[in-house]
gemmi code that builds the backbone of each chain (N, CA, C; Angstrom):
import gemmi

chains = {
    "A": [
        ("UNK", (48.213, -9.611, 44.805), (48.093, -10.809, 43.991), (47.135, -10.570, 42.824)),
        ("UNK", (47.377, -11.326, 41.195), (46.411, -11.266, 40.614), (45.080, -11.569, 41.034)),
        ("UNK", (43.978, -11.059, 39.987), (43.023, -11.084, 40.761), (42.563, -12.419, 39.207)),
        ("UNK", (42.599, -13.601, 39.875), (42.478, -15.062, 38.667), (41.459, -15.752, 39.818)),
        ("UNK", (40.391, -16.122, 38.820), (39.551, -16.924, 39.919), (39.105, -18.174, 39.267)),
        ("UNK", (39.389, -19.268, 39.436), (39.161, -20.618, 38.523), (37.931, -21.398, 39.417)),
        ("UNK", (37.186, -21.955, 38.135), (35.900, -22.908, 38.890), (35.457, -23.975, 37.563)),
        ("UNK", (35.091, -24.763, 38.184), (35.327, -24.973, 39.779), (36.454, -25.683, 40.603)),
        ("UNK", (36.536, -25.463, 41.778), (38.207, -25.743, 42.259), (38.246, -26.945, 42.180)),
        ("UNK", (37.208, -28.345, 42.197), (37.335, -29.545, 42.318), (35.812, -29.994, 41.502)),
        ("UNK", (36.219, -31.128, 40.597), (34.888, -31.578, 39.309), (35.961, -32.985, 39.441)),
        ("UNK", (34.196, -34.189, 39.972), (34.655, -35.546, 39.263), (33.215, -35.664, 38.317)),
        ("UNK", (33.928, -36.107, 37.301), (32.900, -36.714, 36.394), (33.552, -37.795, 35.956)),
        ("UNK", (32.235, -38.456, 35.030), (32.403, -40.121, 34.384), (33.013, -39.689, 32.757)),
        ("UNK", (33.692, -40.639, 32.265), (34.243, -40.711, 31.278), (33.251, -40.630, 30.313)),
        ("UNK", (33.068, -39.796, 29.120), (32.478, -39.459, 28.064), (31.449, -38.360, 27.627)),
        ("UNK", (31.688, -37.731, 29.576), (30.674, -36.448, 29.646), (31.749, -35.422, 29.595)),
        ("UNK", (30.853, -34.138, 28.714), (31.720, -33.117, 28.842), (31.990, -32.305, 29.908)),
        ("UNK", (33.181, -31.108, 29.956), (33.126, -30.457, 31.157), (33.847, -29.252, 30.701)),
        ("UNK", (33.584, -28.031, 31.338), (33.985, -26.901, 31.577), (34.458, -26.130, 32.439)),
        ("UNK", (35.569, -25.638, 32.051), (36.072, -24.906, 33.140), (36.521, -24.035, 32.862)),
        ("UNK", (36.155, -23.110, 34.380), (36.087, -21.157, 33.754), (37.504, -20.741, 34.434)),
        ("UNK", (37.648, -20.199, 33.895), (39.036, -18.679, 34.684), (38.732, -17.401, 34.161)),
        ("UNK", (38.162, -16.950, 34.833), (37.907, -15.435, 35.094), (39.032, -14.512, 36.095)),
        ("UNK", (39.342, -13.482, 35.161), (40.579, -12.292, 35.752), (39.948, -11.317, 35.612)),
        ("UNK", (40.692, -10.325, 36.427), (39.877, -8.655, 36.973), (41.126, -8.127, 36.304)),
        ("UNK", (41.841, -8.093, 35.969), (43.270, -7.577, 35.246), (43.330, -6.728, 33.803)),
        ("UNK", (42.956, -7.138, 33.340), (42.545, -6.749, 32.020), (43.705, -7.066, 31.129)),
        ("UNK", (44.108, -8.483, 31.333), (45.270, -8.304, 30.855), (44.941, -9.228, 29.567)),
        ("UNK", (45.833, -8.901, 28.313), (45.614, -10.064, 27.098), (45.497, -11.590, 26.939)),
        ("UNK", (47.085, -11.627, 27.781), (47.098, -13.310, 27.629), (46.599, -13.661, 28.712)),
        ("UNK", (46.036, -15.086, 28.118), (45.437, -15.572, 29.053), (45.733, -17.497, 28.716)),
        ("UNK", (46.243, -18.055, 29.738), (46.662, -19.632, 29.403), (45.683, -20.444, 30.167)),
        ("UNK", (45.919, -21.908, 29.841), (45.210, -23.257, 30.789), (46.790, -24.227, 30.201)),
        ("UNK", (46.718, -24.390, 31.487), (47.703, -25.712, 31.801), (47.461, -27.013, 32.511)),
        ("UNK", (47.991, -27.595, 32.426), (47.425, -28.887, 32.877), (48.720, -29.037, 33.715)),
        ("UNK", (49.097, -29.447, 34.686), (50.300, -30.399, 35.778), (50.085, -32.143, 36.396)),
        ("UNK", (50.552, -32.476, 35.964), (51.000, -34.054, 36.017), (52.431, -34.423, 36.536)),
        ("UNK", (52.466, -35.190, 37.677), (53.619, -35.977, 37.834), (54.554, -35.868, 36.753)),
        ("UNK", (55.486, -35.867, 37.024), (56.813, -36.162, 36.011), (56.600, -35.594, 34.766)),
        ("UNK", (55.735, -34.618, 34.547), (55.649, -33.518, 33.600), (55.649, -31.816, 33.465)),
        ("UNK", (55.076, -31.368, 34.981), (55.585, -29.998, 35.132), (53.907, -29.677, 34.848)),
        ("UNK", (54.461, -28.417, 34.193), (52.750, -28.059, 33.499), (53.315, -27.627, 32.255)),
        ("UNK", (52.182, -28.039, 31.717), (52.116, -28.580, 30.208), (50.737, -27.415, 29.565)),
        ("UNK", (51.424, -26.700, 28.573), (50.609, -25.706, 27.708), (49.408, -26.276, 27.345)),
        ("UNK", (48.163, -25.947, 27.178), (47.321, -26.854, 26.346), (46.681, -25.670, 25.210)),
        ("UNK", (46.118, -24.451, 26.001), (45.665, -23.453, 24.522), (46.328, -22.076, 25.473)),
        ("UNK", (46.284, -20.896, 24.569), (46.869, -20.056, 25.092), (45.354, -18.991, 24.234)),
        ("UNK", (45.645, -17.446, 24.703), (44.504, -16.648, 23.866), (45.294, -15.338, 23.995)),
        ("UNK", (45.308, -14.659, 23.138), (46.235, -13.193, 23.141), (44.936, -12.527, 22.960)),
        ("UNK", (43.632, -12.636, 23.031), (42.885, -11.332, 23.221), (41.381, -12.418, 22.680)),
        ("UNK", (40.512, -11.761, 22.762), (39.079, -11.764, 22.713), (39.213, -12.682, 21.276)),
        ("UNK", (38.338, -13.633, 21.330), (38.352, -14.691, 19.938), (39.651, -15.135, 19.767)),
        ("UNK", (40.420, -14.703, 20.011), (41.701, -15.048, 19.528), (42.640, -16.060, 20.530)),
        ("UNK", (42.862, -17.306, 19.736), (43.660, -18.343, 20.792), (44.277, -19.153, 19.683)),
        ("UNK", (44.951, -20.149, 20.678), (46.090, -20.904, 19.583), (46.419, -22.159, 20.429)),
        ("UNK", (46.613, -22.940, 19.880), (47.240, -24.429, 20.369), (48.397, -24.391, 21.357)),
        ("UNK", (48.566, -25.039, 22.443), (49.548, -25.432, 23.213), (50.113, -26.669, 22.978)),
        ("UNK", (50.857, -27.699, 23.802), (51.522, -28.231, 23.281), (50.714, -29.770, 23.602)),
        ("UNK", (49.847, -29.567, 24.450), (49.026, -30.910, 24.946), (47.542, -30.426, 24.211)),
        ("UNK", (46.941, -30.197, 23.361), (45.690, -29.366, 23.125), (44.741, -30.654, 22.773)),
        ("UNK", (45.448, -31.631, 21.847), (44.123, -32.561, 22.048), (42.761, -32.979, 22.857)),
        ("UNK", (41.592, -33.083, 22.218), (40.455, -33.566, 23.545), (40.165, -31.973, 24.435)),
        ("UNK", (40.830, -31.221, 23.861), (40.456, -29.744, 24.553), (40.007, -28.530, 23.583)),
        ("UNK", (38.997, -27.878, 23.990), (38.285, -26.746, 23.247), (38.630, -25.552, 24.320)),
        ("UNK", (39.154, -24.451, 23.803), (38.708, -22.816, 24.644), (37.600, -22.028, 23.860)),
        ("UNK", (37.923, -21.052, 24.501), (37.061, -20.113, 23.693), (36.857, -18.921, 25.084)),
        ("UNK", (36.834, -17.409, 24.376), (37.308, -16.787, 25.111), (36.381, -15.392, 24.116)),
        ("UNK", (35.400, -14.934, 24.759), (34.169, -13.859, 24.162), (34.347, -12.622, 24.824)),
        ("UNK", (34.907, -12.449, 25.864), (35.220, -11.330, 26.474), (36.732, -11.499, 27.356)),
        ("UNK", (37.592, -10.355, 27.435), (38.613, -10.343, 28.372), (38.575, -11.145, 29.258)),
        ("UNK", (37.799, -11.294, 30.208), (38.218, -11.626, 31.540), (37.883, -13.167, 32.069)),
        ("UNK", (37.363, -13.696, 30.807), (36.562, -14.878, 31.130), (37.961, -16.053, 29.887)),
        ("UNK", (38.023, -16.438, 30.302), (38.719, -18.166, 29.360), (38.312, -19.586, 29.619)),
        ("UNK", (37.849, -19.622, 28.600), (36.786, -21.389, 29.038), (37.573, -22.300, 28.391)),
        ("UNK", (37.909, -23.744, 29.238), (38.581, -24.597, 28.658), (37.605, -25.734, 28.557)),
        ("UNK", (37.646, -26.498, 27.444), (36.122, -26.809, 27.460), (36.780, -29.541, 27.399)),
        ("UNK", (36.131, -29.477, 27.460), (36.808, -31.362, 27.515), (35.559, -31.868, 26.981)),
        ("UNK", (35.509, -31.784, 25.432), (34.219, -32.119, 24.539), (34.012, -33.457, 25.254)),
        ("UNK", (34.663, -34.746, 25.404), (33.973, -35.581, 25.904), (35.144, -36.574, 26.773)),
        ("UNK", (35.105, -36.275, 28.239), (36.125, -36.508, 28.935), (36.731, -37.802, 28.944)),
        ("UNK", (38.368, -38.466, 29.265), (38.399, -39.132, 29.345), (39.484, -39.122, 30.430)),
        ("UNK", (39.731, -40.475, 31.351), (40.411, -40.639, 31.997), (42.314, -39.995, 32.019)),
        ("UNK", (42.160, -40.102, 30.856), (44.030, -39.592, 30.837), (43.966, -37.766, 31.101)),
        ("UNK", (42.476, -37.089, 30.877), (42.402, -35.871, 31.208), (42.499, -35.663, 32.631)),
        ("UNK", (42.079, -36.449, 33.409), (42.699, -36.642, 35.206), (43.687, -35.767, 35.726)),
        ("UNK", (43.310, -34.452, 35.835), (45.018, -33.839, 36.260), (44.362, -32.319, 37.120)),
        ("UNK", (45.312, -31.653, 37.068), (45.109, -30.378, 37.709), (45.245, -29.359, 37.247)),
        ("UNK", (44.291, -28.354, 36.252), (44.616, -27.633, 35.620), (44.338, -25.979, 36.090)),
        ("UNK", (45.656, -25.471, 35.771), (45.721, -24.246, 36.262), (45.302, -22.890, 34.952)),
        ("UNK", (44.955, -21.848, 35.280), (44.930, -20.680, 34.405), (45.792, -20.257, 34.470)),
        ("UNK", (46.152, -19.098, 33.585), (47.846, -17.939, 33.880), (47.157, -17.259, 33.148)),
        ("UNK", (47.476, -15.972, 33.513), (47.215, -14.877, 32.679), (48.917, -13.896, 32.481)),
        ("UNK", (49.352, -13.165, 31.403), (50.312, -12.449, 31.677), (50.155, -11.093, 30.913)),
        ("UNK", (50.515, -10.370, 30.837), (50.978, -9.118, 29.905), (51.536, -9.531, 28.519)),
        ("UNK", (51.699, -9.174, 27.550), (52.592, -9.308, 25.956), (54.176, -8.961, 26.235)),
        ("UNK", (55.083, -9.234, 25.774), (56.279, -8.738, 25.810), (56.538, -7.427, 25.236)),
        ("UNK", (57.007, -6.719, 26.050), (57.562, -5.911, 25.513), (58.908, -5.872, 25.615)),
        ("UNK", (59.330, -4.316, 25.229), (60.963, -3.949, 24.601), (61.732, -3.919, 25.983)),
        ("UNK", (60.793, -3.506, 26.974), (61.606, -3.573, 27.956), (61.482, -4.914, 29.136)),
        ("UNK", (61.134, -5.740, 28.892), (61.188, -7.405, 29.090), (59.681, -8.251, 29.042)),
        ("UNK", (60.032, -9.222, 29.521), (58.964, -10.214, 29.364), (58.071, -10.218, 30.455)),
        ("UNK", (57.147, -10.691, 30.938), (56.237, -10.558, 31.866), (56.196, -12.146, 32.231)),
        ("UNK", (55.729, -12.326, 33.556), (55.708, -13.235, 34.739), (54.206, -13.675, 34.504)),
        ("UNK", (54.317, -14.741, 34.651), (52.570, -15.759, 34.889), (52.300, -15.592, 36.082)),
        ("UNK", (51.292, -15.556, 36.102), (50.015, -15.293, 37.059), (49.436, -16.326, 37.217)),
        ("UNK", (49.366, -17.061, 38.186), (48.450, -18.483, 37.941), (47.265, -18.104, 39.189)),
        ("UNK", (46.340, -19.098, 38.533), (44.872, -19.067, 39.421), (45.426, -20.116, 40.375)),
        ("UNK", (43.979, -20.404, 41.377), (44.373, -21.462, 42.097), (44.375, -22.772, 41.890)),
        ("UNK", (43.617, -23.211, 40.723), (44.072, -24.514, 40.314), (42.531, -25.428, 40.394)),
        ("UNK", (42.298, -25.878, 39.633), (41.048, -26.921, 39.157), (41.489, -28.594, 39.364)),
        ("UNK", (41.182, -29.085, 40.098), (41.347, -30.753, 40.448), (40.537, -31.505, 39.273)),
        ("UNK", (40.426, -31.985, 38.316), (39.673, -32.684, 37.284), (39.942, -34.604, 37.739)),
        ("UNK", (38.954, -34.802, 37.697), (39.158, -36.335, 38.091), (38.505, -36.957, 37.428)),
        ("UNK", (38.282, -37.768, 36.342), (37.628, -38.633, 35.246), (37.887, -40.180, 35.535)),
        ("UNK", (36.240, -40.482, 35.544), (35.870, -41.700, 36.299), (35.949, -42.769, 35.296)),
    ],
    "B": [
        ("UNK", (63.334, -25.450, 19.325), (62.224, -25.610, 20.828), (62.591, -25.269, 21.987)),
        ("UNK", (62.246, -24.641, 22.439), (62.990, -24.651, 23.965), (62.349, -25.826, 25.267)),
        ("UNK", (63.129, -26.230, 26.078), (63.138, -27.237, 27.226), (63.715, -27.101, 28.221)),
        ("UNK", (63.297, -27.283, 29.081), (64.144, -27.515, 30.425), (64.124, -28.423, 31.028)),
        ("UNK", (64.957, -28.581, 31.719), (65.317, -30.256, 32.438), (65.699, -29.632, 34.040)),
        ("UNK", (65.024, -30.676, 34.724), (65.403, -30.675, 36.405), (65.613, -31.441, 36.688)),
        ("UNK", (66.858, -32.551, 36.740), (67.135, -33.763, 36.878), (66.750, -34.195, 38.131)),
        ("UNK", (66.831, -33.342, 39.482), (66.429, -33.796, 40.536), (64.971, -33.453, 40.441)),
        ("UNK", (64.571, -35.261, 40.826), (63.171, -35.599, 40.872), (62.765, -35.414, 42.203)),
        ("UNK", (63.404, -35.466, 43.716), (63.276, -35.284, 44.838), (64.800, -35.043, 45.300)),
        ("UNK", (64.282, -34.183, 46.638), (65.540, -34.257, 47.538), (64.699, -33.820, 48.556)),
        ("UNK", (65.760, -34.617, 49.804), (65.508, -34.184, 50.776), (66.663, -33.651, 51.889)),
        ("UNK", (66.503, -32.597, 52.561), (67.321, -32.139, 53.982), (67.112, -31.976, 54.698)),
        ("UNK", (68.041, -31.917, 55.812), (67.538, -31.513, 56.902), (67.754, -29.948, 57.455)),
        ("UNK", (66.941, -29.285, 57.710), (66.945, -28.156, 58.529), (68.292, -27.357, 58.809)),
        ("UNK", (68.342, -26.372, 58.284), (69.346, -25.411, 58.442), (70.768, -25.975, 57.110)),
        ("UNK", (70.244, -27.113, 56.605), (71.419, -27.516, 55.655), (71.075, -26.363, 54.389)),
        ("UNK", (71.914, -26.395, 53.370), (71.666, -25.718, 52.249), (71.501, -26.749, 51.352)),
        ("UNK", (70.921, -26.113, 49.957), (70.515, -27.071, 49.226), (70.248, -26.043, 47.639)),
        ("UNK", (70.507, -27.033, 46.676), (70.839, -26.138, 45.198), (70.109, -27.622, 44.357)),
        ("UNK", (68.846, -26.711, 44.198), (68.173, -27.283, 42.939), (68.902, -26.366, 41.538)),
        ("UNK", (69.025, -27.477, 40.947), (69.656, -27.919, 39.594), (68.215, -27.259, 38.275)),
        ("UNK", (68.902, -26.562, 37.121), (67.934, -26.457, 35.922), (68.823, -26.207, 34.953)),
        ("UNK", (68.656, -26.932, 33.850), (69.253, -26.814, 32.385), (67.929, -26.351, 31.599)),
        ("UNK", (68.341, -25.450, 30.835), (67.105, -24.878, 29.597), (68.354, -25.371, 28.249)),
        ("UNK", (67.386, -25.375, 27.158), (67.493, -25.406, 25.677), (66.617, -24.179, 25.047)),
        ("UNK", (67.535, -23.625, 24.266), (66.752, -22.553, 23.248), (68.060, -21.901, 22.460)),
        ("UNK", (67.429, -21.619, 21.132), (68.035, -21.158, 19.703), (68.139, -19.828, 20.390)),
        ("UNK", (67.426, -19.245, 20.949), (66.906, -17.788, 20.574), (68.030, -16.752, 22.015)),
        ("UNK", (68.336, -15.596, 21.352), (69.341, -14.917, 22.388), (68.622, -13.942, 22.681)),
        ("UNK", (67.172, -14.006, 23.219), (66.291, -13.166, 24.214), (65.379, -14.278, 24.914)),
        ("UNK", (65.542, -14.094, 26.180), (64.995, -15.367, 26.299), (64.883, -14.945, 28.197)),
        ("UNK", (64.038, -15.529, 29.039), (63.693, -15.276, 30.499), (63.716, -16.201, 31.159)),
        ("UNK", (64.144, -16.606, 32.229), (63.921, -17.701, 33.051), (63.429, -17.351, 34.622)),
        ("UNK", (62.529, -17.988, 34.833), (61.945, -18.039, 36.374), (61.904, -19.569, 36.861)),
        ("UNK", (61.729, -19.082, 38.194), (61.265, -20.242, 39.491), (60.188, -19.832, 39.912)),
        ("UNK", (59.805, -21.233, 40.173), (58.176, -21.018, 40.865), (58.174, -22.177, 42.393)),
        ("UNK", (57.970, -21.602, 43.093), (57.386, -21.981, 43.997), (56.064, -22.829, 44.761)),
        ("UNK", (56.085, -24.055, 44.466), (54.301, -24.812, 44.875), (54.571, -25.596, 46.384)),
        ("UNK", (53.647, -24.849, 47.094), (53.915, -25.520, 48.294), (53.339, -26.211, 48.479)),
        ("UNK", (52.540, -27.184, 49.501), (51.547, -28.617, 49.697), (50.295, -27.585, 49.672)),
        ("UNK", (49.894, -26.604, 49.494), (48.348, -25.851, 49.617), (48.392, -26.176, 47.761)),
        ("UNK", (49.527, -26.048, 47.383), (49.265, -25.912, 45.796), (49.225, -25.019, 44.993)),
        ("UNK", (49.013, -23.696, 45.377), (49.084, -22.453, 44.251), (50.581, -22.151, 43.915)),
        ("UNK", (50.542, -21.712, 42.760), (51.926, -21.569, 42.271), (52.682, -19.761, 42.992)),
        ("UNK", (53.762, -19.916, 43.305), (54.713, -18.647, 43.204), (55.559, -18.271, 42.873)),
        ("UNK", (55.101, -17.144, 42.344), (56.212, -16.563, 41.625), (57.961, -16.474, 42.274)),
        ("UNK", (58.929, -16.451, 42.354), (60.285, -16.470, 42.890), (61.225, -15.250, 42.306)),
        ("UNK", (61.450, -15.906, 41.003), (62.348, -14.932, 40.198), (61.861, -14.888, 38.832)),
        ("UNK", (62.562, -13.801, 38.257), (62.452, -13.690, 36.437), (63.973, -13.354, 36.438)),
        ("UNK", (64.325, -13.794, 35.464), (66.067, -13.108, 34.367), (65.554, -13.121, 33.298)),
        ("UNK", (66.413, -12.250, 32.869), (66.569, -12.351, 31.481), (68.008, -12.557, 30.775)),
        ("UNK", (68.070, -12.966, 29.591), (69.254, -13.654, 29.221), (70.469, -12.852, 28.759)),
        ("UNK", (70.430, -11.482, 29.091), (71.125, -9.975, 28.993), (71.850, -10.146, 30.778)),
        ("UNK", (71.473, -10.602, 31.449), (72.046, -9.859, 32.748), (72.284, -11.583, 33.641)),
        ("UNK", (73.947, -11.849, 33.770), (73.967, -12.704, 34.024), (74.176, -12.799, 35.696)),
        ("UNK", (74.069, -11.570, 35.822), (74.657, -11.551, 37.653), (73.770, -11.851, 38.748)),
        ("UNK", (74.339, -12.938, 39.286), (73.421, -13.549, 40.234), (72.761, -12.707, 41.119)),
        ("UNK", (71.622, -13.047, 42.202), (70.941, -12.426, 42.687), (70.556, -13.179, 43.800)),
        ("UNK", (70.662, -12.544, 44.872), (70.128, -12.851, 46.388), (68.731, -12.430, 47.042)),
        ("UNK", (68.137, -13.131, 47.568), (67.048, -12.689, 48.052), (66.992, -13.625, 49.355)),
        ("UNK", (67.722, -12.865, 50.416), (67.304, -12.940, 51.837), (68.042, -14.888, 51.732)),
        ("UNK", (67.123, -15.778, 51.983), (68.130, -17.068, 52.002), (67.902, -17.310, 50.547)),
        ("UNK", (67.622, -16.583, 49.183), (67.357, -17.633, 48.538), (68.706, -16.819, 47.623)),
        ("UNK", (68.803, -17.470, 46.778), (70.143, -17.148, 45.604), (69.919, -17.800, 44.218)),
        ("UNK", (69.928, -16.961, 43.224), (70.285, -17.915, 42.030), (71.526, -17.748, 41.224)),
        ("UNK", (72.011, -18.636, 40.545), (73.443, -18.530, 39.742), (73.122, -18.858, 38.128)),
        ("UNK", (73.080, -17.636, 37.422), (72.481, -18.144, 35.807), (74.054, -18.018, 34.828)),
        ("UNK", (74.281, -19.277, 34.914), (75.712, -19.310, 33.918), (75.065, -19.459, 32.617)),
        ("UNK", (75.291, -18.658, 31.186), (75.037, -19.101, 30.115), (75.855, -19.967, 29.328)),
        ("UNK", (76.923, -19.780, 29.713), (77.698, -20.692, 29.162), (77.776, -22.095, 29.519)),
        ("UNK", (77.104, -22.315, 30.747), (76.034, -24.184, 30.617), (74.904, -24.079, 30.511)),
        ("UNK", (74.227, -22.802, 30.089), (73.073, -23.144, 30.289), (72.051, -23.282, 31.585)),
        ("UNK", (72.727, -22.908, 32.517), (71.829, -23.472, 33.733), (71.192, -22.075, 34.497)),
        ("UNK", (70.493, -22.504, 35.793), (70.096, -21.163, 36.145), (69.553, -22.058, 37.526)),
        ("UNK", (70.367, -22.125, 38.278), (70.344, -22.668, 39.675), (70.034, -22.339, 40.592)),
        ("UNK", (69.076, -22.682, 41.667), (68.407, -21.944, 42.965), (69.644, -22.522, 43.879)),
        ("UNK", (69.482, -21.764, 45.251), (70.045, -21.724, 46.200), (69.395, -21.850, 47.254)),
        ("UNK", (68.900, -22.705, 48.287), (68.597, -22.171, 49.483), (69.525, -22.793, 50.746)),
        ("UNK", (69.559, -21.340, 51.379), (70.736, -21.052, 52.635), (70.024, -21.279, 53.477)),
        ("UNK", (70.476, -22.191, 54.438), (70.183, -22.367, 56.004), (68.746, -23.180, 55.972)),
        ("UNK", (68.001, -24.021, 54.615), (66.765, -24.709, 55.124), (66.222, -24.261, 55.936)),
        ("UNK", (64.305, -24.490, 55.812), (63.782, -24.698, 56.502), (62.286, -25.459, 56.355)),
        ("UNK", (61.536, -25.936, 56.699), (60.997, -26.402, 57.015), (59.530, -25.692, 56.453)),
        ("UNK", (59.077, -24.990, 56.529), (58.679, -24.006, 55.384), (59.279, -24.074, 53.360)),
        ("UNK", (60.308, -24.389, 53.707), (60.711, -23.751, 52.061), (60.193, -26.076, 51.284)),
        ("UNK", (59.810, -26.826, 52.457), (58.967, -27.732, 51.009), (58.531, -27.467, 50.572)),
        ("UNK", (58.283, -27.669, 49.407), (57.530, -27.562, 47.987), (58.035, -27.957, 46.782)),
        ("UNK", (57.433, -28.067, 46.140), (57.543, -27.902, 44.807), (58.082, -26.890, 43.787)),
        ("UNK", (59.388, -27.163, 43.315), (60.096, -25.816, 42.639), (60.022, -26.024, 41.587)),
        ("UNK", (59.472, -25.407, 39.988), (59.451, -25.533, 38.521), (60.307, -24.632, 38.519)),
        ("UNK", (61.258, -24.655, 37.332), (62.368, -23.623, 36.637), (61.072, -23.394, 35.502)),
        ("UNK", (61.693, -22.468, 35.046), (60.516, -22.372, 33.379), (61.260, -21.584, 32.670)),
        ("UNK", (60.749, -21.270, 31.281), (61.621, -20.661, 30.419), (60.641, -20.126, 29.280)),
        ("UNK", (60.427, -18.461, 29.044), (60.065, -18.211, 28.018), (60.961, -17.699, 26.668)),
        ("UNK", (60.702, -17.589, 25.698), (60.643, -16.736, 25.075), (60.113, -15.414, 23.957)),
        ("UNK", (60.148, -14.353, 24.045), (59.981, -13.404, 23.392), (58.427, -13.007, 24.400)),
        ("UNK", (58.797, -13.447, 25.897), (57.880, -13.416, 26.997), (56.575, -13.977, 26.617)),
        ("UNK", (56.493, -15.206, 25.817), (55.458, -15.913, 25.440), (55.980, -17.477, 25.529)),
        ("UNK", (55.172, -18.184, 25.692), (55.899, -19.382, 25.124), (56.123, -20.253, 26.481)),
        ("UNK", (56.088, -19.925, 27.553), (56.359, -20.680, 28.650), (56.899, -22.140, 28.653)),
        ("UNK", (58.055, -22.488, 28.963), (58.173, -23.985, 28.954), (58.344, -24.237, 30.310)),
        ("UNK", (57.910, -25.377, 30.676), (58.409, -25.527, 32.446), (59.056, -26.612, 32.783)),
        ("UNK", (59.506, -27.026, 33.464), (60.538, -28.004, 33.957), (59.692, -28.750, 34.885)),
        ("UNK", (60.055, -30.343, 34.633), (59.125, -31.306, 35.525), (58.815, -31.094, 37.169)),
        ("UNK", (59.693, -29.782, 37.582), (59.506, -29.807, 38.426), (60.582, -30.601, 39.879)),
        ("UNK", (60.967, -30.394, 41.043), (62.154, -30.882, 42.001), (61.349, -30.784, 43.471)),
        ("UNK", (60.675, -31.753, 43.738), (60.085, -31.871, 45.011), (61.710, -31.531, 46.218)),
        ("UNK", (61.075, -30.602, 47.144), (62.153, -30.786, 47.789), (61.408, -30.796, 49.629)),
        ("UNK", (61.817, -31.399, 50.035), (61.857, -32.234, 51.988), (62.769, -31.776, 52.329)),
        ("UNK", (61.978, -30.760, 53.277), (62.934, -30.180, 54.342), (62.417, -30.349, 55.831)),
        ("UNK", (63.222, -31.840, 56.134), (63.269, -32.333, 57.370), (63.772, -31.728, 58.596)),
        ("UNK", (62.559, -31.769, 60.051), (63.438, -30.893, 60.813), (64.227, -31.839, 61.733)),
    ],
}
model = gemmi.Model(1)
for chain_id, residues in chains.items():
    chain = gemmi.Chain(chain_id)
    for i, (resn, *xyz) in enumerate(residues, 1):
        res = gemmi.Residue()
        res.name, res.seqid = resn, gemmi.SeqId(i, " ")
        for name, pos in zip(("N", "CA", "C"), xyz):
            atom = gemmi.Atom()
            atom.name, atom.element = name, gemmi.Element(name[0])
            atom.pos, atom.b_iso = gemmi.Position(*pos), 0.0
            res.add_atom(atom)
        chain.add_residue(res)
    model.add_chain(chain)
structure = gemmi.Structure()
structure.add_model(model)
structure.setup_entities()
């Protein structure tokens, strides 16, 4: 199994405080994602990072900051939380595509976020 | 854009029945991958399958099966003989150019013994 370690596995906080959350991989691999999963939505992109400094918008990114200083670490950051952020957000890490196919997500075990 | 749709929001069976979760994808693009994932009630996600949009011939794995017709679009799980074990939570997903992940709401499935 990848080696994806997310923390913390379970955070309630009150609405308007910030929060952070780490995913750290032993992989060394480039990409690196945060997703969010909700009822009747699946999981939902929020930032993605193809290497060190380097990241890009997902498709839910509002109300969310990353930032990513070394390989193995990806911080998803909730400048100032609010209730609709309430969900379960997972890491993925994968490989880049190459010529000879695409590569499979890797997901961590998953962060419980609960906003009071 | 690409999308996928899992129209079944739940199902349930009973034990030893078979059962075929349903997935439609959308996408422009003629390189393109599709997987299943696996979430059981512990919650971590698993991996199942990958295709790619070059090789349409279905594939078996022990009870599980998928059928990827391109010409609807779909890319359908199979499971033979239920069990009681295989609840969970199944996402279809869909990349392309192995970036891009889209996932499907997801098909709770109850497997009653």
């Amino acid at each position: 199994d990848a080696g994806i370690t997310q923390s913390p596995r379970h955070k309630v906080t009150e609405t308007g405080t910030p929060v952070t959350l780490r995913c750290h991989q032993t992989e060394n691999h480039r990409y690196m994602y945060w997703y969010r999963q909700d009822p009747g939505h699946g999981l939902r992109l929020i930032h993605y990072s193809y290497g060190v400094k380097d990241t890009d918008k997902g498709e839910v990114s509002d109300g969310y900051s990353v930032s990513r200083s070394k390989t193995e670490d990806f911080l998803l950051t909730l400048e100032s939380a609010t209730s609709s952020q309430t969900s379960v957000y997972f890491c993925a890490i994968s490989e880049p595509y190459t010529t000879t196919g695409g590569e499979k997500l890797f997901f961590g075990s998953g962060t419980q976020l609960s906003v009071l | 854009a690409q999308k996928v749709t899992q129209a079944q929001t739940e199902i349930s069976v009973v034990e030893k029945e078979d059962v075929t979760l349903d997935c439609v994808y959308e996408t422009r693009d003629t390189t393109y991958y599709l997987f299943w994932y696996k979430q059981p009630p512990s919650g971590e996600l698993v991996f199942l399958i990958r295709r790619n949009s070059f090789d349409e011939q279905n594939e078996i794995s022990g009870r599980y099966s998928w059928n990827f017709q391109k010409s609807t679009s779909s890319f359908n799980f199979t499971i033979t003989a239920s069990q009681v074990v295989d609840s969970a939570v199944y996402f279809c997903a869909l990349s392309v150019y192995g970036q891009n992940f889209v996932f499907g709401p997801g098909t709770r499935l109850s497997v009653l013994p």
